[in-house]
Every structure is written in C-alpha cells, then in structure tokens.
C-alpha positions in Angstrom: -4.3 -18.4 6.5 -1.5 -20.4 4.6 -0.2 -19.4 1.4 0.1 -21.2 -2.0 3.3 -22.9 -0.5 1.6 -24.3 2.8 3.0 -21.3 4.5 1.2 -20.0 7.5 0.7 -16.2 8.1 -1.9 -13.9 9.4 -3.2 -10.1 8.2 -3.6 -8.1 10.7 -3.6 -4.4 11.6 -0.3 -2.6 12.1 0.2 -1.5 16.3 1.7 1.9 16.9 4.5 0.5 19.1 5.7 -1.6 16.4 7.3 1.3 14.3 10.4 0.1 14.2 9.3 -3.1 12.5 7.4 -1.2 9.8 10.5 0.7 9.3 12.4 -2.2 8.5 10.3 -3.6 6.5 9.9 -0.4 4.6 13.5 -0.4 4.3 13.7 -4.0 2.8 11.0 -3.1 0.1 13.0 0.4 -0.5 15.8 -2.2 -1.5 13.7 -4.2 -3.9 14.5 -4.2 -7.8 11.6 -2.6 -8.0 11.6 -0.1 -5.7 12.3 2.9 -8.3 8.9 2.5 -10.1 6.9 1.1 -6.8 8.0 4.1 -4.4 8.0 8.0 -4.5 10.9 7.8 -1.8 14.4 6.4 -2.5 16.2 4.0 0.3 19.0 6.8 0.9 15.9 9.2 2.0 14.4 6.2 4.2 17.4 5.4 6.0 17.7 9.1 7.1 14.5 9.7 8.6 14.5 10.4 12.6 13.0 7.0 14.2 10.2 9.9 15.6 9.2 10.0 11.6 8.8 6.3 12.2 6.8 6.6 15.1 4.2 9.3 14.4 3.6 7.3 11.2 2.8 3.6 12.8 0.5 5.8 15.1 -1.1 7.4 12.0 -2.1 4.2 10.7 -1.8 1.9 13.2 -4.6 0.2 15.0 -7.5 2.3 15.7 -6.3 5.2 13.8 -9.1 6.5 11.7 -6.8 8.1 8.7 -5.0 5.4 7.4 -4.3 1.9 8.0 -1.5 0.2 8.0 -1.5 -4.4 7.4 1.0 -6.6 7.3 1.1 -10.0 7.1 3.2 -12.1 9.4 4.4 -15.8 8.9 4.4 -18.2 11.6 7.4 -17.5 12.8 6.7 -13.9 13.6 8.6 -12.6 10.2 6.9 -10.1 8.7 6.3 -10.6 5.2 4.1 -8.6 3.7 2.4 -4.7 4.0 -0.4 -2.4 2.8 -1.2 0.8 3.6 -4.5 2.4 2.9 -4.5 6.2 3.3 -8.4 7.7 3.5 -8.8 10.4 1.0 -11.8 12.8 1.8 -13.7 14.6 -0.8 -12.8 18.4 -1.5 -9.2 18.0 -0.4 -5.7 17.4 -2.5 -3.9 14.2 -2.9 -0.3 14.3 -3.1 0.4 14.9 -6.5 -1.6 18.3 -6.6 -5.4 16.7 -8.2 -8.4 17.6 -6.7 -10.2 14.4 -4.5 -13.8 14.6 -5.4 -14.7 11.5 -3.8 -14.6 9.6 0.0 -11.9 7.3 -1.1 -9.1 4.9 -0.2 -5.7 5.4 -1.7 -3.3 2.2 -1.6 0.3 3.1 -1.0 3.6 1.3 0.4 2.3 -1.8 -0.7 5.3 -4.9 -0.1 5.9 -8.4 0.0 9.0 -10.2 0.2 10.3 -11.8 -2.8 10.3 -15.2 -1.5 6.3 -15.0 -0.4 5.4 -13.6 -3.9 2.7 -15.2 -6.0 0.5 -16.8 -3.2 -2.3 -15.7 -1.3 -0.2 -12.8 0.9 -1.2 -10.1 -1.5 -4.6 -11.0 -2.0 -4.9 -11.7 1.7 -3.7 -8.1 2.4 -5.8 -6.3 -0.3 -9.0 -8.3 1.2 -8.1 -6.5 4.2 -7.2 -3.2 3.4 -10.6 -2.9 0.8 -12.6 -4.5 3.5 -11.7 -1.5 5.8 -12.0 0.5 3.5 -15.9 -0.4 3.0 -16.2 -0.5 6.7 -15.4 3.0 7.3 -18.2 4.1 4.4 -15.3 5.1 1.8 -17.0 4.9 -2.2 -14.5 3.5 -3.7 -10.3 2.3 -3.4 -7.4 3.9 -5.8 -4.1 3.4 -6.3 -1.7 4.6 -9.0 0.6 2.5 -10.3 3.8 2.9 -12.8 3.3 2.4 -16.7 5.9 -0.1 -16.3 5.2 -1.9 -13.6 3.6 -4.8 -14.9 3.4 -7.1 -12.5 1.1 -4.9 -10.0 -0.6 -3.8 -13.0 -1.8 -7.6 -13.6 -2.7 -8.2 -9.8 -4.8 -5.1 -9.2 -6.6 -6.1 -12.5 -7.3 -9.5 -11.6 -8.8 -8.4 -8.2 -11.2 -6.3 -9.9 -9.3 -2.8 -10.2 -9.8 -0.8 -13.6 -8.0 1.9 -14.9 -10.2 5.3 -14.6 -7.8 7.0 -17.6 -6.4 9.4 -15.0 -2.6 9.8 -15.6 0.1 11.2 -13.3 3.5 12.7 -14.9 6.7 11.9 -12.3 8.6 15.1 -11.9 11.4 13.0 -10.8 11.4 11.5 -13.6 10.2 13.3 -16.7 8.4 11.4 -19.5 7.6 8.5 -17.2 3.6 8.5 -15.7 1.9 6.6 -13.5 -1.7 5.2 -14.0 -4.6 5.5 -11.8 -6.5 2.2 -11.0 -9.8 2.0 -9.4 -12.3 -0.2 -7.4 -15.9 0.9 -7.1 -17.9 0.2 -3.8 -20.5 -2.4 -5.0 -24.2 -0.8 -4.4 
C-alpha cells in the first residue's frame, strides 16, 4: 500500500515475539498531545509495566490469537507507524467500564499513528483490517468509545461509516468529562 504522500507501508497482524516493538510504539503514542483524551493509561503507568506485561499482551493479540488482534502498519523501512487493536467482546459478559455486553462484538482500543503519517491512507488501511477480522470471526458488529473532545477521531470513525449509538461513559478519572460510544453494524 502507499499512503497519500507516496509512502509505502503494509498492515499486517502483530507477532507475539515482537512485544517489545508494540511497547514502544505504545509508549510513543502515550507521549502524544493527545494522549490524555485517547488513552485510559498515562505514559508514567506504561513505562513501569514489567516487559512480561508486554509479552503476555503481544501474545494475547498477536497472530493467531483468537481474543484480540493486534495491526500495525509498517513503512518501508521497517518503522512502525501505525496500530490498532481489536479486543472481541462476547455477549453476556462486562466490558471495562462496568456495562453489560449484549452482543458478539469488536471493541477498538490503542489505536495510534505517528504524527508525521497522519491524514493518509494508514488509518483507513488499519481500520479495513481490524473490521475485516472482525467480520471474519462472525462478530455483529465493531465499537469504540471515543472522548467528547476528541474531534479529530470523532470525524474519522464517522466518515468510515461509525455512528453514535447514544451510549455515554462518565471518566472517573476525570469527573464531568464522558466518552461516546461509536458503532458499526455487520452489513446483512
């Protein structure tokens, strides 16, 4: 694939011995202006983690785990550039802000790109292939909950099709700042 810029990358599935690449890529995007009102976890609570943390979580979404999965998108020159996570969310269980799951869904989390690969295809290119697994594997439908003020996701996951189901979620870190609830129907 090349991006808007002529910029070659691929998406591909994140591998389990790779951990310590996804870590510092999570780092990086724990470090972005934006982290506050993209991520439930600050960079000072990253940077402490054990690397086993790192490694049990590339090999729960890593290639050929069934739970979640893990893409990034690398450039040409092996740089990574890009990440999206899809967590599978099965019905009758609790997501991780306490609300019931009533349905066989995907839930988008730690999703990243670097500044300097923003606004071409990377995203898009990454979504494509986290919603196309998500189809794959039967799921009825992708969610994601995004900040009230984080416009700029808000716009992309609404041009790709995403609409907001009215469900809201208050931060307790944060009180009197919610986060919105965006969904993407399996088409029949």
């Amino acid at each position: 694939m090349t991006d808007s810029a002529g910029e070659k990358f691929v998406v591909r599935a994140l591998r389990a011995e790779e951990w310590q690449q996804a870590k510092e890529l999570r780092l990086l995007a724990l470090r972005d202006p934006v982290a506050p009102i993209a991520f439930l976890e600050t960079y000072e609570e990253a940077v402490e983690r054990p690397d086993s943390f790192w490694q049990e979580r590339a090999a729960r979404s890593g290639e050929g785990a069934s739970g979640a999965r893990q893409f990034i998108a690398e450039a040409g020159d092996g740089d990574w550039v890009g990440t999206f996570t899809l967590l599978v969310e099965e019905a009758g269980s609790t997501d991780w802000a306490g609300f019931p799951v009533e349905r066989h869904q995907g839930h988008v989390v730690a999703v990243f790109v670097r500044q300097d690969w923003r606004g071409g295809d990377v995203s898009t290119a990454l979504l494509d292939a986290a919603v196309g697994w998500a189809w794959e594997r039967g799921l009825e439908r992708v969610r994601l909950i995004v900040h009230e003020d984080n416009a700029r996701a808000q716009g992309f996951y609404r041009r790709s099709g995403f609409v907001p189901s009215g469900v809201t979620v208050p931060l307790p870190q944060a009180p009197g700042e919610k986060e919105l609830e965006f969904v993407l129907e399996r088409a029949v």
